[in-house]
CHARMM internal coordinates of N, CA and C (Angstrom, degrees):
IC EDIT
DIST 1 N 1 CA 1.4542
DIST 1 CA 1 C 1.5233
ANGL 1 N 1 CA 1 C 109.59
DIST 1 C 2 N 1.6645
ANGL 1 CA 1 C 2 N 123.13
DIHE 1 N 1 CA 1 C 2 N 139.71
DIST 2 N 2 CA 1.1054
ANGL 1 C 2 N 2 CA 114.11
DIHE 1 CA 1 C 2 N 2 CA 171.62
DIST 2 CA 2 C 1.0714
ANGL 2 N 2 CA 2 C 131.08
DIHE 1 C 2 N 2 CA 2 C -76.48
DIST 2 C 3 N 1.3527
ANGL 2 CA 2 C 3 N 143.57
DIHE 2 N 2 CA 2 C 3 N -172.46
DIST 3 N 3 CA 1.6950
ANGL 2 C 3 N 3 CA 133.25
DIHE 2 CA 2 C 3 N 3 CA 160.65
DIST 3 CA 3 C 1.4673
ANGL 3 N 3 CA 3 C 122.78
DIHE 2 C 3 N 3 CA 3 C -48.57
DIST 3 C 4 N 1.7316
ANGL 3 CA 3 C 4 N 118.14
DIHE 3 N 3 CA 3 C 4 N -54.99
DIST 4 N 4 CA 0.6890
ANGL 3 C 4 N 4 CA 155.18
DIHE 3 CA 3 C 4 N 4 CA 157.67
DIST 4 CA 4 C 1.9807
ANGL 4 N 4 CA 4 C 97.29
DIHE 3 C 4 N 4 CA 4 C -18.68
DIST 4 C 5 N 0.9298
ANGL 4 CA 4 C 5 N 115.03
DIHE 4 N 4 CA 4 C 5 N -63.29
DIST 5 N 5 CA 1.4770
ANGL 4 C 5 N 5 CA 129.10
DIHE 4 CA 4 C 5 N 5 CA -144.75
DIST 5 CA 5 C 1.6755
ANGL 5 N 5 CA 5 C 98.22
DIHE 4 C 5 N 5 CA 5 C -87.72
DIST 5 C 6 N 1.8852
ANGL 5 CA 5 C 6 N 107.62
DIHE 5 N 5 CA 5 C 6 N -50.70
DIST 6 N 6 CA 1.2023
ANGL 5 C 6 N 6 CA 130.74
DIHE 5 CA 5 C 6 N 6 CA 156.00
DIST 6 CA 6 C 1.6077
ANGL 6 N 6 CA 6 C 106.37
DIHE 5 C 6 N 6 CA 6 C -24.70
DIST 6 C 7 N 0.8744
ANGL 6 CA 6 C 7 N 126.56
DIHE 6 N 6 CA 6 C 7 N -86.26
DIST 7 N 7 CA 1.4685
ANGL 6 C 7 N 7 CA 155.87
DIHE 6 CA 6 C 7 N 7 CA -176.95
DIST 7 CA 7 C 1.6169
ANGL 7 N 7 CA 7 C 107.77
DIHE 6 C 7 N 7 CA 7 C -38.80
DIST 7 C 8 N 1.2971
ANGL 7 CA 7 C 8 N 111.44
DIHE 7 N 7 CA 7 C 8 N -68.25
DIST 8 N 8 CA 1.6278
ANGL 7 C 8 N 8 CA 116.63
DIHE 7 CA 7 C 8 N 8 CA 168.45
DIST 8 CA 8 C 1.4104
ANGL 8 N 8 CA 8 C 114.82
DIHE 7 C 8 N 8 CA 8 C -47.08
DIST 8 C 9 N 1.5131
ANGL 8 CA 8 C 9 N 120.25
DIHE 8 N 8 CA 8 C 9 N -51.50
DIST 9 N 9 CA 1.6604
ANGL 8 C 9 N 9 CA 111.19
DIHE 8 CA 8 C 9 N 9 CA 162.68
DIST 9 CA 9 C 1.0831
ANGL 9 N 9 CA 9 C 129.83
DIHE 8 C 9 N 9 CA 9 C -37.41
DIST 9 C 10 N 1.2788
ANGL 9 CA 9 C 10 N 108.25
DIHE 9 N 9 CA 9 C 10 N -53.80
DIST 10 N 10 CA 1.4794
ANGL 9 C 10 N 10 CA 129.13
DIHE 9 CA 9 C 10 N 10 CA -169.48
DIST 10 CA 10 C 1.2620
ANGL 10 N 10 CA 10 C 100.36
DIHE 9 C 10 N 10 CA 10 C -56.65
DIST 10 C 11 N 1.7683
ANGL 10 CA 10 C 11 N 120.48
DIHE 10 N 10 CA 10 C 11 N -57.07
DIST 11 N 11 CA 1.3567
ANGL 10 C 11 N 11 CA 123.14
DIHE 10 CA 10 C 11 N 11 CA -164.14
DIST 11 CA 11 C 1.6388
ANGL 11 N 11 CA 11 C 99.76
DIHE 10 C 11 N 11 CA 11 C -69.57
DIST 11 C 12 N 1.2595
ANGL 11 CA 11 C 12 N 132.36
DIHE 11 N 11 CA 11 C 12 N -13.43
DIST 12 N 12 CA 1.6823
ANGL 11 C 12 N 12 CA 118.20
DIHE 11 CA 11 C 12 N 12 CA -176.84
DIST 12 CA 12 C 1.4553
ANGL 12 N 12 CA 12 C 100.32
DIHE 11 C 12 N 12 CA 12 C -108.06
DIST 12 C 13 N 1.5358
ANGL 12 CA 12 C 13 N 129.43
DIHE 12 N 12 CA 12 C 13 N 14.27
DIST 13 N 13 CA 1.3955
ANGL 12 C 13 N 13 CA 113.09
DIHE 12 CA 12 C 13 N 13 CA 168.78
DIST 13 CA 13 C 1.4545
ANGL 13 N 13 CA 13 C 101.69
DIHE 12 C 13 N 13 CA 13 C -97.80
DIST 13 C 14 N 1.4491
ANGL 13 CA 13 C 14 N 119.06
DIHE 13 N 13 CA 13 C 14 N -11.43
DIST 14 N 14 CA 1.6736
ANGL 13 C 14 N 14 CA 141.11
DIHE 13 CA 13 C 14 N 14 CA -177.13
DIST 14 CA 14 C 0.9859
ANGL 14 N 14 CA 14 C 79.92
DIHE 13 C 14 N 14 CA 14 C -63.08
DIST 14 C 15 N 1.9595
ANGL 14 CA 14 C 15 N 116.64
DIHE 14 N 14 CA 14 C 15 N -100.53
DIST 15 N 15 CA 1.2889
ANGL 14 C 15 N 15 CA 119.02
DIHE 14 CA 14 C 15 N 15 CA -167.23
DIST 15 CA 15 C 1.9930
ANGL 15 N 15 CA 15 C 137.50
DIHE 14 C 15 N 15 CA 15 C -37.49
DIST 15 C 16 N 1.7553
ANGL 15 CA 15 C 16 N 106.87
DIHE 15 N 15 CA 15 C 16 N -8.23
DIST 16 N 16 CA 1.1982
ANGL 15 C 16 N 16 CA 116.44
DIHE 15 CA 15 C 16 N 16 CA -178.47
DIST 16 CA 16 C 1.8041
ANGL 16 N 16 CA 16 C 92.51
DIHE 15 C 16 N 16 CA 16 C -90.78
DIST 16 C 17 N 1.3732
ANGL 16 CA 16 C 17 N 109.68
DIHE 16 N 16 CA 16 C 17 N -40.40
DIST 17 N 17 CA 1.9308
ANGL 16 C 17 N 17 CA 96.39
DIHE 16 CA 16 C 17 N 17 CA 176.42
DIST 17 CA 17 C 1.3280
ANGL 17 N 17 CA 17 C 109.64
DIHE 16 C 17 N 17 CA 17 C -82.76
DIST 17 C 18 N 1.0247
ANGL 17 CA 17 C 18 N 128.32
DIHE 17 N 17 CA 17 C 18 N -14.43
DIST 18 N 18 CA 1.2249
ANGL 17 C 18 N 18 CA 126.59
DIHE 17 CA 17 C 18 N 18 CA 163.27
DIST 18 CA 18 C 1.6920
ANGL 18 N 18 CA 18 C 122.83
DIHE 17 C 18 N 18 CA 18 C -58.11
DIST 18 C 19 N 1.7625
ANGL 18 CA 18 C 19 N 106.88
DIHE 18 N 18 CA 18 C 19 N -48.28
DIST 19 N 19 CA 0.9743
ANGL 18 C 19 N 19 CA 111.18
DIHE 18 CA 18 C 19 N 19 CA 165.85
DIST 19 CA 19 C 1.7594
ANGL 19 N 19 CA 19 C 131.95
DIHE 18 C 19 N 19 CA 19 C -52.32
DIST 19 C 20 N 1.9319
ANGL 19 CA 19 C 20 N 114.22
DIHE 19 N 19 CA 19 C 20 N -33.82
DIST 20 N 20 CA 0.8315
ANGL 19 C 20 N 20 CA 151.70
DIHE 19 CA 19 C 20 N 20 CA -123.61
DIST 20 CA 20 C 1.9739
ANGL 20 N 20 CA 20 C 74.18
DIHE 19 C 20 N 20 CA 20 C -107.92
DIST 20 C 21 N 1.2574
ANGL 20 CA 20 C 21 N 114.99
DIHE 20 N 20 CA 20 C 21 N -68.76
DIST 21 N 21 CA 1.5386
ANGL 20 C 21 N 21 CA 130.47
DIHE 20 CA 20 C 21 N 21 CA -171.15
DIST 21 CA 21 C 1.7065
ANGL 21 N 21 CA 21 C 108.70
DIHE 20 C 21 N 21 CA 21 C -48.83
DIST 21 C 22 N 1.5826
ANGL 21 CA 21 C 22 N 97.22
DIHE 21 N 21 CA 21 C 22 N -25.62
DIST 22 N 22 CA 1.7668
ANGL 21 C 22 N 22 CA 108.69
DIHE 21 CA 21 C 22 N 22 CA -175.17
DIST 22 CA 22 C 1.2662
ANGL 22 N 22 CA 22 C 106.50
DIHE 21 C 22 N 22 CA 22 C -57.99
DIST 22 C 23 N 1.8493
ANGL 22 CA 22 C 23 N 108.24
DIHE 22 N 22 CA 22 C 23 N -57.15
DIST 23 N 23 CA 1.3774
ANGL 22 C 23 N 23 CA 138.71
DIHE 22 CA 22 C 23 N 23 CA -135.23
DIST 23 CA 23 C 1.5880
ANGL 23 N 23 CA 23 C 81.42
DIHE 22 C 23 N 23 CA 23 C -92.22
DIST 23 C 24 N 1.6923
ANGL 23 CA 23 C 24 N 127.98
DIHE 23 N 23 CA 23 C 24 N -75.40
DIST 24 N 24 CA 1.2844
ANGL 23 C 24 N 24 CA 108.03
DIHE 23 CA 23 C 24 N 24 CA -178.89
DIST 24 CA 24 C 1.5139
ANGL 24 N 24 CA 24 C 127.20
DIHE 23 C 24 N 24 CA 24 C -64.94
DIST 24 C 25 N 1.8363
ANGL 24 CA 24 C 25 N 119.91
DIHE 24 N 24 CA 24 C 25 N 13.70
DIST 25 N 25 CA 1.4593
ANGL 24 C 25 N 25 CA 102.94
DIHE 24 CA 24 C 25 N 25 CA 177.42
DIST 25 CA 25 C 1.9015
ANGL 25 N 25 CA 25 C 106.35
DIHE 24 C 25 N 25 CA 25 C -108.18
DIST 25 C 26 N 1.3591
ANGL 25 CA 25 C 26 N 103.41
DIHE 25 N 25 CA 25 C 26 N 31.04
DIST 26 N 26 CA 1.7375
ANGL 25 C 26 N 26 CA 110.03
DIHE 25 CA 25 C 26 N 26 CA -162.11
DIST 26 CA 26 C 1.8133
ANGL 26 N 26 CA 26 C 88.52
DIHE 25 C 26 N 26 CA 26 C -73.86
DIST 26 C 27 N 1.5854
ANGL 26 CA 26 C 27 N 103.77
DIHE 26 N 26 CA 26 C 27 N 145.86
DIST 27 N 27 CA 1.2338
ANGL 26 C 27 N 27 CA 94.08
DIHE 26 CA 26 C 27 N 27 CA -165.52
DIST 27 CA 27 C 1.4712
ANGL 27 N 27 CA 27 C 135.38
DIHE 26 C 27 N 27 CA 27 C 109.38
DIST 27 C 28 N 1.0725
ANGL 27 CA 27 C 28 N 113.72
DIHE 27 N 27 CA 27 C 28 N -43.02
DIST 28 N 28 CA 1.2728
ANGL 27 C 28 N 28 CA 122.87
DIHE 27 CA 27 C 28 N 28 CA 177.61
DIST 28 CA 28 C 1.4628
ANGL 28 N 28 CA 28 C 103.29
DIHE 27 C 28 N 28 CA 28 C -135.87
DIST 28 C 29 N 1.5191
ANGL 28 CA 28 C 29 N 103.20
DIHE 28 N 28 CA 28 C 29 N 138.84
DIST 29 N 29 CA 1.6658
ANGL 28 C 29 N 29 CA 117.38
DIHE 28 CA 28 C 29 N 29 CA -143.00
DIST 29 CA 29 C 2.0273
ANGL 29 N 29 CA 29 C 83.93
DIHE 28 C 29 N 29 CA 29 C -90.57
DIST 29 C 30 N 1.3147
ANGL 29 CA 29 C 30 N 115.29
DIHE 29 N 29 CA 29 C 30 N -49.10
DIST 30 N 30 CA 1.6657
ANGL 29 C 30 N 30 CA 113.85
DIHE 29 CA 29 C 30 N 30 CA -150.64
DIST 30 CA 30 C 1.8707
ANGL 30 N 30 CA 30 C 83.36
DIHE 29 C 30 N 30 CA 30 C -68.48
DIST 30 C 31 N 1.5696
ANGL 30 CA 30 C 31 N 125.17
DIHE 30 N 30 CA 30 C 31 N -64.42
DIST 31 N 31 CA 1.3553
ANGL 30 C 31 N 31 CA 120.67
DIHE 30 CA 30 C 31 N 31 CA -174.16
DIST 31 CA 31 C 1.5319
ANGL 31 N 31 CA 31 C 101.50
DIHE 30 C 31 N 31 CA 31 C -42.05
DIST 31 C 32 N 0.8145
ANGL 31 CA 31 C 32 N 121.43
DIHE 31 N 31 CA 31 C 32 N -82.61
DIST 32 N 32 CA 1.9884
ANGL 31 C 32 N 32 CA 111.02
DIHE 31 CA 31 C 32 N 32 CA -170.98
DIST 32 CA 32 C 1.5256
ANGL 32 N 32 CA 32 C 125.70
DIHE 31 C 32 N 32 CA 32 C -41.70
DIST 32 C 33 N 1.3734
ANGL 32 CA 32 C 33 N 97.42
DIHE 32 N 32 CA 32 C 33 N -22.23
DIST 33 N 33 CA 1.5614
ANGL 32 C 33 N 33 CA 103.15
DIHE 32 CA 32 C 33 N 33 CA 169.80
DIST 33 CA 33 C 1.7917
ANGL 33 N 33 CA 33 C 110.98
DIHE 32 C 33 N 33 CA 33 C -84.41
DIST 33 C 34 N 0.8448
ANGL 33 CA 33 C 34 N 123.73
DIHE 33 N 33 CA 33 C 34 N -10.50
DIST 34 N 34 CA 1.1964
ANGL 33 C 34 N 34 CA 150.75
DIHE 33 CA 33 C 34 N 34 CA 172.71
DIST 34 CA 34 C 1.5538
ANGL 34 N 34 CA 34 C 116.30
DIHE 33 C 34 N 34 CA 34 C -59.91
DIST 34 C 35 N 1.4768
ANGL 34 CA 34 C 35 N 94.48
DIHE 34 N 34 CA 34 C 35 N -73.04
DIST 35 N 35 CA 1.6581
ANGL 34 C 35 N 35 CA 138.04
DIHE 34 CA 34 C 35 N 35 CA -161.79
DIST 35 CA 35 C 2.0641
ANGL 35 N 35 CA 35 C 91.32
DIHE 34 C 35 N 35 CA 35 C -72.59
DIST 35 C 36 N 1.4542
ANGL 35 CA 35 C 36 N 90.55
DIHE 35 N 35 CA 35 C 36 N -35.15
DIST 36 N 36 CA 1.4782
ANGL 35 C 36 N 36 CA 81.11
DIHE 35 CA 35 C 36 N 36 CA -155.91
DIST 36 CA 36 C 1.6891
ANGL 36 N 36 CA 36 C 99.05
DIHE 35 C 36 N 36 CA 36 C -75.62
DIST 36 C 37 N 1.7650
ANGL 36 CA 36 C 37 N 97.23
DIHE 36 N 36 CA 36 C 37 N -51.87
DIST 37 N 37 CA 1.8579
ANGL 36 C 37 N 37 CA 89.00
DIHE 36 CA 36 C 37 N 37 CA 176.80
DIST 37 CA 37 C 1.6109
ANGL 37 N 37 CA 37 C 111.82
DIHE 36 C 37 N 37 CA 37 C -63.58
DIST 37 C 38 N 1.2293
ANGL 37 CA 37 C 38 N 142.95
DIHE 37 N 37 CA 37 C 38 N 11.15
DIST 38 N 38 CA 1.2170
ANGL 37 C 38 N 38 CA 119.82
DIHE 37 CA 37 C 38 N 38 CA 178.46
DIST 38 CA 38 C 1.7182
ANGL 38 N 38 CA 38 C 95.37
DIHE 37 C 38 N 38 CA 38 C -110.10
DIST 38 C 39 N 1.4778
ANGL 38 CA 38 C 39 N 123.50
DIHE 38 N 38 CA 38 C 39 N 9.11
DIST 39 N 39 CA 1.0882
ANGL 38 C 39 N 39 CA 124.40
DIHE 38 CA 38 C 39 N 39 CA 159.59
DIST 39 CA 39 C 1.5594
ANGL 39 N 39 CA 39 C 126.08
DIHE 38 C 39 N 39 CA 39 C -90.54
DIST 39 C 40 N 1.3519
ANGL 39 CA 39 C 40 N 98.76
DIHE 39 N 39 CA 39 C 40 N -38.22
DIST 40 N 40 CA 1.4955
ANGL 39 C 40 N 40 CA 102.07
DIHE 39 CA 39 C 40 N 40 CA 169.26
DIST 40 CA 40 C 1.1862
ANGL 40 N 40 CA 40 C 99.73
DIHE 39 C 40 N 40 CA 40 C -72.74
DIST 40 C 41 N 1.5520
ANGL 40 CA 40 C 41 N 154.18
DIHE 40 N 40 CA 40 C 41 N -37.45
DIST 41 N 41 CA 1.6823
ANGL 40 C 41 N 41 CA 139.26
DIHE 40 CA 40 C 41 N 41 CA -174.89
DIST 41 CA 41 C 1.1250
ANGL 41 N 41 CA 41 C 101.77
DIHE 40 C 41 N 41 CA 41 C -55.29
DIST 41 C 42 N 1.6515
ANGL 41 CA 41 C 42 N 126.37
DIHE 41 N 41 CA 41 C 42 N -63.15
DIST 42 N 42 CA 1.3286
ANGL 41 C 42 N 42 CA 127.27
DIHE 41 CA 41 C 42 N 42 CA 156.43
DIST 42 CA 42 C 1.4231
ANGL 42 N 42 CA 42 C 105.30
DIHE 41 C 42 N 42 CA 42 C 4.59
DIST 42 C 43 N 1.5779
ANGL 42 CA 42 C 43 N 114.88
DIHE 42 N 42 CA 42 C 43 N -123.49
DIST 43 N 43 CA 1.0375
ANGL 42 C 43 N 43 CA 154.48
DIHE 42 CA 42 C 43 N 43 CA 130.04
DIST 43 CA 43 C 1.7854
ANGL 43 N 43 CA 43 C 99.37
DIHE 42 C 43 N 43 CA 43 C 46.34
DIST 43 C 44 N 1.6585
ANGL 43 CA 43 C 44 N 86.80
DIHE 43 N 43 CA 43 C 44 N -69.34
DIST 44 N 44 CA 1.9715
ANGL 43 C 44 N 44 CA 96.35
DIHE 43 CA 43 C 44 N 44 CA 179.36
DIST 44 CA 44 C 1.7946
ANGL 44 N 44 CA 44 C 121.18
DIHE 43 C 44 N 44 CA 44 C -66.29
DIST 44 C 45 N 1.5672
ANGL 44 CA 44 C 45 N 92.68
DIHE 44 N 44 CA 44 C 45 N -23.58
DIST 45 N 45 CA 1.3095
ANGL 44 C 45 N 45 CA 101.26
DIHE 44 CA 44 C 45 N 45 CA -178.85
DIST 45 CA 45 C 1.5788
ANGL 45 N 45 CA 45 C 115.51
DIHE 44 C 45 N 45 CA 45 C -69.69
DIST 45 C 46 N 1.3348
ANGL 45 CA 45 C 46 N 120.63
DIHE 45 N 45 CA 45 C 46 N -43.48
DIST 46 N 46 CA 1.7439
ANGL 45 C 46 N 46 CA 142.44
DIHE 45 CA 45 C 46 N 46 CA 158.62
DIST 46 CA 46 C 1.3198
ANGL 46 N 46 CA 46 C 122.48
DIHE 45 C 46 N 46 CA 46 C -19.81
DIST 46 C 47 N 1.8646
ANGL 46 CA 46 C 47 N 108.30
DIHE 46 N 46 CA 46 C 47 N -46.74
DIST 47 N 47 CA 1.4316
ANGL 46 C 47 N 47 CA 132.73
DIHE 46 CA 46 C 47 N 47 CA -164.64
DIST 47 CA 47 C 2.0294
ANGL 47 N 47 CA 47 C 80.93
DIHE 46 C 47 N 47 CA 47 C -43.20
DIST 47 C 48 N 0.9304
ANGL 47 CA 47 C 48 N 97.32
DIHE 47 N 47 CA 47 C 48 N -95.02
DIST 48 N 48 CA 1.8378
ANGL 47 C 48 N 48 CA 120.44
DIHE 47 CA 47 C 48 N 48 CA -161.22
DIST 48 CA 48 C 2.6630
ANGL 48 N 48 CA 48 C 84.03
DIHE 47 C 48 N 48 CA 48 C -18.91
DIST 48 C 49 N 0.4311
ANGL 48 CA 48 C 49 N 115.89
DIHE 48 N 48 CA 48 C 49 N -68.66
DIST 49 N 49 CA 1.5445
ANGL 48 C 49 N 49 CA 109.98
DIHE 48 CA 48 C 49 N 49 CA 177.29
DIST 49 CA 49 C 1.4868
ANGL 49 N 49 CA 49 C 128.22
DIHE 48 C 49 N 49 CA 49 C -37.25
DIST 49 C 50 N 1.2778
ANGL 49 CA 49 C 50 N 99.20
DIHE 49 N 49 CA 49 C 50 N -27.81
DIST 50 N 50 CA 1.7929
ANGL 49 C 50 N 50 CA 111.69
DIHE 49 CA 49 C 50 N 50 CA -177.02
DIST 50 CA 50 C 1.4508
ANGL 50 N 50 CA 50 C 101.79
DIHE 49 C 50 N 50 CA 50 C -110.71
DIST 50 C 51 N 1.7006
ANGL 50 CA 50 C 51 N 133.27
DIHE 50 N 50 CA 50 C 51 N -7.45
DIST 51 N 51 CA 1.4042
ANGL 50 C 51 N 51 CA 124.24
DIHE 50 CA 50 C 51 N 51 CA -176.46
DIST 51 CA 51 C 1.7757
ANGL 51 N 51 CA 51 C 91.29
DIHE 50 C 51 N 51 CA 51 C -104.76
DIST 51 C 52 N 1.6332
ANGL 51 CA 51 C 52 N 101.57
DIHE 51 N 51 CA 51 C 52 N 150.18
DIST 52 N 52 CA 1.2405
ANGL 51 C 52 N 52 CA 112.78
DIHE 51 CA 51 C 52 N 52 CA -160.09
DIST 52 CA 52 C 1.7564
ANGL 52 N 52 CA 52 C 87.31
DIHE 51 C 52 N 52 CA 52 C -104.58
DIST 52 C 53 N 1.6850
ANGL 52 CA 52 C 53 N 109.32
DIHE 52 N 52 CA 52 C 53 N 155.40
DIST 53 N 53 CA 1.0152
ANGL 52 C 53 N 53 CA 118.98
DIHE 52 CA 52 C 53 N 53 CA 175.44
DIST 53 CA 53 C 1.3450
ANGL 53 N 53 CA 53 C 134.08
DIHE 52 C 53 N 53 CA 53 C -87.03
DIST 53 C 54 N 1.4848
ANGL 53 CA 53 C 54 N 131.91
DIHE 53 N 53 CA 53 C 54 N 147.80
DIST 54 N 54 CA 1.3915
ANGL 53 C 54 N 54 CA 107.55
DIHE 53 CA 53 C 54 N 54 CA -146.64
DIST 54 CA 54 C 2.1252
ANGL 54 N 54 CA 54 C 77.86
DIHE 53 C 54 N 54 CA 54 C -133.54
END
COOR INIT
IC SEED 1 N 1 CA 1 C
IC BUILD
């Protein structure tokens, strides 16, 4: 596997505990507010993988 490839895993097992932190923080307002921006960082971090190189 390359780095590249390394790296993209890594970033969607983030976004799967990330997802994971959402689902067990339902209920409590500060954990989901939490859960949610460390999903969008996730999320923002990805961008550079899905934009094509010019």
């Amino acid at each position: 596997m390359s780095n590249h490839q390394i790296n993209f895993v890594g970033w969607i097992l983030f976004v799967i505990s990330a997802v994971g932190f959402c689902i067990s923080s339902i209920g409590s307002f500060w954990a989901m507010f939490g859960s949610a921006f460390f999903l969008v960082a996730c999320l923002i971090f990805m961008i550079p993988f899905f934009r094509s190189d010019k």
